[in-house]
LUMGUNU-627049 format. One line per 4 residues: their letters; for each residue x, y, z of C-alpha. Coordinates in nm, 2 decimals. Each point is the difference from the previous one (the first is absolute). Layout:
BEGIN
a	X,Y,Z  ...
END
This chain:
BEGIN
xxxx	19.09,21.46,-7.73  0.12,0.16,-0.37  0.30,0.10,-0.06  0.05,0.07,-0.35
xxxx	0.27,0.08,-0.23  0.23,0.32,0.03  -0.04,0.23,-0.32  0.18,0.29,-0.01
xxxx	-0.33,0.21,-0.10  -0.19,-0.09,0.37  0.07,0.17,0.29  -0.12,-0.23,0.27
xxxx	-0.21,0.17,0.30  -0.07,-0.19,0.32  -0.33,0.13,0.19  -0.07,-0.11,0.40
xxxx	-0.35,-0.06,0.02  0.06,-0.28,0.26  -0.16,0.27,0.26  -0.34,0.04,-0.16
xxxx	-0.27,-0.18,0.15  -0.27,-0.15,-0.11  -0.23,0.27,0.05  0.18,0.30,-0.11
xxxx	0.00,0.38,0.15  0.21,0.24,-0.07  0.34,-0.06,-0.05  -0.07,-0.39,-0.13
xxxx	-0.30,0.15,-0.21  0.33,0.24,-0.17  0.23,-0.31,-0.05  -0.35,-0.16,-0.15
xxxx	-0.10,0.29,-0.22  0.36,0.05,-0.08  0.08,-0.37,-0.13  -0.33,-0.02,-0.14
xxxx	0.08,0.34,-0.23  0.34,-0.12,-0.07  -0.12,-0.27,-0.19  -0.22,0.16,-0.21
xxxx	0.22,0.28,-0.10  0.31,-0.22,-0.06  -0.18,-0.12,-0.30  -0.05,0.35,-0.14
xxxx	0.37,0.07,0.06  0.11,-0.32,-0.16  -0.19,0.13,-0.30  0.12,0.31,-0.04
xxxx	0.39,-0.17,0.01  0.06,0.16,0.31  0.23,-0.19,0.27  -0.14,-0.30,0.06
xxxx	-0.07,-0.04,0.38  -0.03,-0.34,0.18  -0.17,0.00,0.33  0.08,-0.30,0.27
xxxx	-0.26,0.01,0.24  0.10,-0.14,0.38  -0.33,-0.11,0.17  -0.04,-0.26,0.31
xxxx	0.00,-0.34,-0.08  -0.36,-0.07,0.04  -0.12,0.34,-0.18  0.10,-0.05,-0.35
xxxx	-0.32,0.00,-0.19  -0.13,0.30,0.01  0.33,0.16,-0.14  -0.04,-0.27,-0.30
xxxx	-0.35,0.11,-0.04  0.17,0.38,-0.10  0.25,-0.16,-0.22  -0.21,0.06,-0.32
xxxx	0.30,0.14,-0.19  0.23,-0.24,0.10  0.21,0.21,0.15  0.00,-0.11,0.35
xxxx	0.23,-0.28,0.11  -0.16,-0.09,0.33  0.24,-0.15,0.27  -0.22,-0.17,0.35
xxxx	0.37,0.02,0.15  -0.10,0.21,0.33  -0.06,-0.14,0.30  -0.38,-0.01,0.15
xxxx	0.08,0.15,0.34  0.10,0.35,0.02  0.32,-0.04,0.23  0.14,-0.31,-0.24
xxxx	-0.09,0.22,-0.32  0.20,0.31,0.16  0.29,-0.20,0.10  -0.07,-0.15,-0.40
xxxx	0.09,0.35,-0.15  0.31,0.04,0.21  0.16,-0.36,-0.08  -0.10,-0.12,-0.29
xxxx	-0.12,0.30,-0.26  0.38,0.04,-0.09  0.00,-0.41,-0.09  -0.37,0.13,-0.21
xxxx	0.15,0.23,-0.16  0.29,-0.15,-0.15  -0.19,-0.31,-0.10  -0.26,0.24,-0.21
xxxx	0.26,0.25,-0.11  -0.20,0.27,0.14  0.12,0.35,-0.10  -0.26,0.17,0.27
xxxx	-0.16,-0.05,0.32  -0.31,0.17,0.09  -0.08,-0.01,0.41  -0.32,0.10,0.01
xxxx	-0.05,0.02,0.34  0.27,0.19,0.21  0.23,-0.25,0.01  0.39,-0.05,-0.16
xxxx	0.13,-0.35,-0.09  0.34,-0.03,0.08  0.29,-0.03,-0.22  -0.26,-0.08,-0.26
xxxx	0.24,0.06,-0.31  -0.18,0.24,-0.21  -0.18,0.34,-0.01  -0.26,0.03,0.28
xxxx	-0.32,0.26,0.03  -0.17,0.01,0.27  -0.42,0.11,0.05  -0.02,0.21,0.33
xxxx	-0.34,0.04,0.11  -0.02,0.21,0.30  0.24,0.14,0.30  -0.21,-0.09,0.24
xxxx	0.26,-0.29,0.21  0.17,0.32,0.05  -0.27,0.26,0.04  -0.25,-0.16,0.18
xxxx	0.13,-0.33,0.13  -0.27,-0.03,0.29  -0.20,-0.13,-0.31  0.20,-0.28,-0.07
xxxx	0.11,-0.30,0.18  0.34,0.04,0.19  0.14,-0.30,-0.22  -0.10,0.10,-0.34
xxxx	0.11,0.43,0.07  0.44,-0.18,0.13  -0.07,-0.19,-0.33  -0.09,0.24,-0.23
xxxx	0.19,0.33,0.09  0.28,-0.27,-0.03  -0.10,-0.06,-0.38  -0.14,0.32,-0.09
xxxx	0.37,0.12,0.10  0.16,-0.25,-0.22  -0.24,0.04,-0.26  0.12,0.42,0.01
xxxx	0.35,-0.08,0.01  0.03,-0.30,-0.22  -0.27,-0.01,-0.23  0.08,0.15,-0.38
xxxx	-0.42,0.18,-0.04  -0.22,0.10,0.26  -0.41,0.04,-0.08  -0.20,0.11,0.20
xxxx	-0.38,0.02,-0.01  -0.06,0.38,0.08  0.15,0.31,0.04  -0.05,-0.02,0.37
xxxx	0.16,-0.35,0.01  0.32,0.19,-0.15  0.00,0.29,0.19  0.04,-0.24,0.34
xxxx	0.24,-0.18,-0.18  0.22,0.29,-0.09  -0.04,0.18,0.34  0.11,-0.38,0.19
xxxx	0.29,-0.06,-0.25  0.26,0.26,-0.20  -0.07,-0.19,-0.35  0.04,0.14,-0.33
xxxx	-0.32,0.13,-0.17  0.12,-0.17,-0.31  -0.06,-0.35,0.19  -0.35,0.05,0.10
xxxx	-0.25,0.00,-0.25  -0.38,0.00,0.09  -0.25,-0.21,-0.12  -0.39,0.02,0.02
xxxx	-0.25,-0.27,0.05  -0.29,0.00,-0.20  -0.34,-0.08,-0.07  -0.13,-0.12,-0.30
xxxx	-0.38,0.02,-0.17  -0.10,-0.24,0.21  0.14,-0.02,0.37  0.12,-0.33,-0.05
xxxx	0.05,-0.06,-0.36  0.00,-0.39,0.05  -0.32,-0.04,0.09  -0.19,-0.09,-0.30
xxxx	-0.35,0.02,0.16  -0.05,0.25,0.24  -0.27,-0.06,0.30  -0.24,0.21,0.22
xxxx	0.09,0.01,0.38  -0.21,-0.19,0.25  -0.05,0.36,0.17  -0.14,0.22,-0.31
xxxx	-0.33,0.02,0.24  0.13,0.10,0.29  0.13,0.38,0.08  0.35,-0.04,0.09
xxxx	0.36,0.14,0.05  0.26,-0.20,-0.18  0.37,-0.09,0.10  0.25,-0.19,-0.20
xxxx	0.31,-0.12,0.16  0.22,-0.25,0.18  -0.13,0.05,0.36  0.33,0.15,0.19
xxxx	0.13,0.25,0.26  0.04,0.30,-0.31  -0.29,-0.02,-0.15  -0.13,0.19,0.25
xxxx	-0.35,-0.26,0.06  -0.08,0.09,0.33  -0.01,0.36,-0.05  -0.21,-0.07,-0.30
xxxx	-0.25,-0.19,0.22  0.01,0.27,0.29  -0.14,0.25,-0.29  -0.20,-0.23,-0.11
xxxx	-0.19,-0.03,0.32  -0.06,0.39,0.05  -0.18,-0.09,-0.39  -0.20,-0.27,0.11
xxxx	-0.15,0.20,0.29  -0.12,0.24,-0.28  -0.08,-0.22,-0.24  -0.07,-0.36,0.14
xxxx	-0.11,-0.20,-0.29  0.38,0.05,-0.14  0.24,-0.29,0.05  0.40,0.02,-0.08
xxxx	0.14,-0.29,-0.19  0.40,-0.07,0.04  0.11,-0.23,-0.26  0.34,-0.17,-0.03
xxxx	0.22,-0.19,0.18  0.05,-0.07,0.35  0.40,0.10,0.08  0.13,0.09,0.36
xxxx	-0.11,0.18,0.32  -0.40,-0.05,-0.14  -0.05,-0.09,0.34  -0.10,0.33,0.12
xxxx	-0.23,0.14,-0.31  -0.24,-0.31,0.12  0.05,0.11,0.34  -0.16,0.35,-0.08
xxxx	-0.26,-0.14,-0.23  -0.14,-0.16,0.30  0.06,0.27,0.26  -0.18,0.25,-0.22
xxxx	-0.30,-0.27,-0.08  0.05,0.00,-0.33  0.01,-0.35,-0.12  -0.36,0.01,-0.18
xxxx	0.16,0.32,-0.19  0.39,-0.08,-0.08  0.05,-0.28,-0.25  0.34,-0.22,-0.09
xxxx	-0.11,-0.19,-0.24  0.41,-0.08,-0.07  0.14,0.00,-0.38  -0.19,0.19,-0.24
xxxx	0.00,-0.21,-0.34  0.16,0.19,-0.28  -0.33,-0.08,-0.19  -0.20,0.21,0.25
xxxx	0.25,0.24,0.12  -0.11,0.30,-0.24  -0.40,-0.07,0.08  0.10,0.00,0.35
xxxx	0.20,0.36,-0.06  -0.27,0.15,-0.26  -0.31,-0.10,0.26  0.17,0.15,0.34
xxxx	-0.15,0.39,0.11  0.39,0.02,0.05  0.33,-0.23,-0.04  0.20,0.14,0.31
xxxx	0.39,-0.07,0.05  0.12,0.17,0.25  0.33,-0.12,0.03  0.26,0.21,0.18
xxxx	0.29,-0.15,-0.23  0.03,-0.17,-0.38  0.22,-0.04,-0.22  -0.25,0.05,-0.31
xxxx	-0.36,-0.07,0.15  -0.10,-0.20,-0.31  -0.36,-0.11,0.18  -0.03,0.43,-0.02
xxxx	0.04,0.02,-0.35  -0.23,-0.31,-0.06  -0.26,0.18,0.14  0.04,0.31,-0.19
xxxx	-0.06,-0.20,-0.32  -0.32,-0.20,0.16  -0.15,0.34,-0.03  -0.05,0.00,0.38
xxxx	0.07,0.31,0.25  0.36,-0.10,0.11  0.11,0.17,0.39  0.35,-0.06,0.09
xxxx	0.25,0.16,0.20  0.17,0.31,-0.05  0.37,0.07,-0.05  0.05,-0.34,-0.13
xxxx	0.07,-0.18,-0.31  -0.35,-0.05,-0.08  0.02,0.38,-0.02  0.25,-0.01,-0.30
xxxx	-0.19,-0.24,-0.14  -0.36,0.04,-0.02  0.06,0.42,-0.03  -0.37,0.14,-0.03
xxxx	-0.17,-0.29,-0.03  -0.02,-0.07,0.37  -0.11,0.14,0.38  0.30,0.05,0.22
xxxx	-0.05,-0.07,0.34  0.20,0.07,0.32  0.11,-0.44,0.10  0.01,0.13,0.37
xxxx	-0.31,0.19,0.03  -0.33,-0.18,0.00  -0.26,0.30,0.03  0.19,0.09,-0.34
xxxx	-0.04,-0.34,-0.13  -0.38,-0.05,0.08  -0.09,0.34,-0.08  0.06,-0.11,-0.32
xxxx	-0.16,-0.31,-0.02  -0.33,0.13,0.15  -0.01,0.29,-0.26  0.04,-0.29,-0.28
xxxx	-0.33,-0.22,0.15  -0.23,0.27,-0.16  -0.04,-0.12,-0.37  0.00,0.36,-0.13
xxxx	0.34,0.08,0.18  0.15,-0.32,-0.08  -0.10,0.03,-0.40  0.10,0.35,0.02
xxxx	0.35,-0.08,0.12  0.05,-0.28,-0.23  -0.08,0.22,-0.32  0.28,0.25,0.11
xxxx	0.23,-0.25,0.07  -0.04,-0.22,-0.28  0.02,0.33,-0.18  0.35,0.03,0.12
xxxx	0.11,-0.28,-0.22  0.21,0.07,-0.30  0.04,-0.18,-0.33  0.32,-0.16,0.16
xxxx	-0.06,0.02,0.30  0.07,-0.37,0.13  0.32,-0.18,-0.05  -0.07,-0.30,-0.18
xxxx	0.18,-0.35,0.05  0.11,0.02,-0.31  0.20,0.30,0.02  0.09,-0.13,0.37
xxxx	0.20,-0.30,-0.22  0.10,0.21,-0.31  0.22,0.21,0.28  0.11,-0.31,0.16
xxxx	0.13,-0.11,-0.36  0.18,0.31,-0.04  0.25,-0.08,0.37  -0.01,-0.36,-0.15
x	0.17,0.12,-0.35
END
């Protein structure tokens, strides 16, 4: 789309963001945050006289305006050069990055997304976000866990940097793959004041009158949503005027978590209201008794940490990497155990419990406590460089 002039002073980094969809969770929200960041600081750099760094930014062909809308710095060279479909974009990066490449004079290619381009022609790092097409491939689709243990094997043995989102990420990484330390480096999400810093005027959820559970999340096998509403059930028995509300995305296999919410009557009580605008999304948080994830395996557990900074009572799972991450600052729960899991969630219906719990939590929190996006992208800079 722009391809300008090589200068000796510009080292030219291309960024994948042709995954990210238009409603972005998780690992798009990072490439989002990350691009975003990279702008801004990149003008700080260039006025320090530090190496000048020139980002090429590969979207889908229909989704290029909202990376031009981040471009503030000028920065950004934005390249609609992806495919729309997923299979056609995939077979994209394995046939024609190397031609994208060389016609850009690109001196690095960040995959941020598993995947290794081949014979690409210049240095590649690679974003690992979890181990779970290895670890727990029942939660994936058979397809998508031959696809990428494939990759995330070529990205190990081919790639020149490996991130990785947590400590836990890289600990699965190093105990599936005999890797150099020195090749792995980890990275944390982050949060920022606001829990999404791009909203410029934040709204009150629909629900800030009812007395609710919250759940953020793209509704799949992992997340671990029908155990949620089993517990759920054993609340509502003891406190009926409570309702649980499962935002995000529909994925795979939803099939049975509607199944249950009809076979344990609870269709006046369990909402899905679907995507939760970014606009709302800390109201929604903030104005739950509880935000519950009790997901058996993440990579990071962003919606977690989102939480934590709503100033709502966060309960996630034990032994996981929402452990690492949200430290003090949450419940830990046993994600196979329901009596453990309501217990909880009971206790936190009584106002004077709940405000109790919240002050030592909240309490927990440390000057520094939350990785910001901005040190998220200063990191990033540093593999760039």
């Amino acid at each position: 789309m722009n391809s300008p002039i090589k200068t000796n002073n510009v080292k030219r980094i291309a960024i994948d963001a042709s995954h990210v969809p238009d409603k972005p969770l998780g690992a798009g929200k990072y490439v989002f945050e990350l691009i975003k960041n990279l702008d801004s600081l990149q003008k700080d750099s260039s006025q320090k006289g530090t190496e000048k760094l020139e980002f090429h930014i590969i979207t889908r062909s229909n989704d290029a305006a909202r990376w031009v809308e981040l471009n503030k710095n000028n920065s950004l060279r934005i390249h609609p050069v992806a495919p729309i479909s997923k299979i056609k974009r995939l077979i994209w990066e394995q046939t024609k990055a190397k031609k994208f490449v060389a016609e850009n004079e690109i001196d690095l290619w960040h995959s941020t997304h598993y995947t290794y381009p081949s014979k690409v022609g210049c240095e590649v790092v690679v974003t690992i976000h979890d181990l779970t097409f290895f670890t727990h491939p029942q939660f994936h689709q058979k397809f998508k866990v031959y696809f990428f243990r494939y990759m995330i094997k070529k990205s190990v043995k081919k790639a020149n940097k490996l991130i990785c989102v947590s400590e836990s990420t890289k600990t699965d990484l190093m105990k599936h793959f005999p890797i150099s330390k020195d090749k792995v480096t980890t990275i944390y999400l982050g949060v920022d004041s606001k829990i999404n810093s791009d909203v410029k005027e934040p709204q009150e959820t629909p629900y800030k009158n009812e007395k609710y559970f919250s759940f953020v999340g793209l509704h799949e096998p992992r997340k671990n949503i029908e155990f949620l509403i089993k517990a759920f059930k054993l609340v509502s028995l003891k406190e009926p005027d409570t309702k649980l509300i499962l935002g995000g995305a529909t994925g795979w296999k939803v099939s049975g978590m509607k199944k249950l919410i009809s076979q344990l009557e609870l269709e006046e009580k369990v909402m899905l209201p679907g995507h939760i605008p970014g606009a709302q999304l800390e109201s929604f948080m903030n104005n739950s008794i509880a935000f519950i994830y009790p997901s058996i395996k993440e990579g990071f557990g962003l919606p977690a940490l989102e939480a934590v900074k709503s100033g709502t009572v966060c309960i996630t799972s034990r032994n996981t990497s929402m452990e690492e991450i949200c430290g003090d600052t949450a419940i830990y729960i046993n994600p196979n155990d329901v009596d453990d899991l309501s217990s909880q969630m009971i206790s936190l219906t009584s106002p004077a419990t709940r405000k109790k719990v919240l002050a030592e939590l909240q309490n927990n929190i440390s000057e520094n406590f939350y990785p910001t996006w901005t040190e998220c992208t200063k990191n990033h800079l540093k593999i760039y460089s």
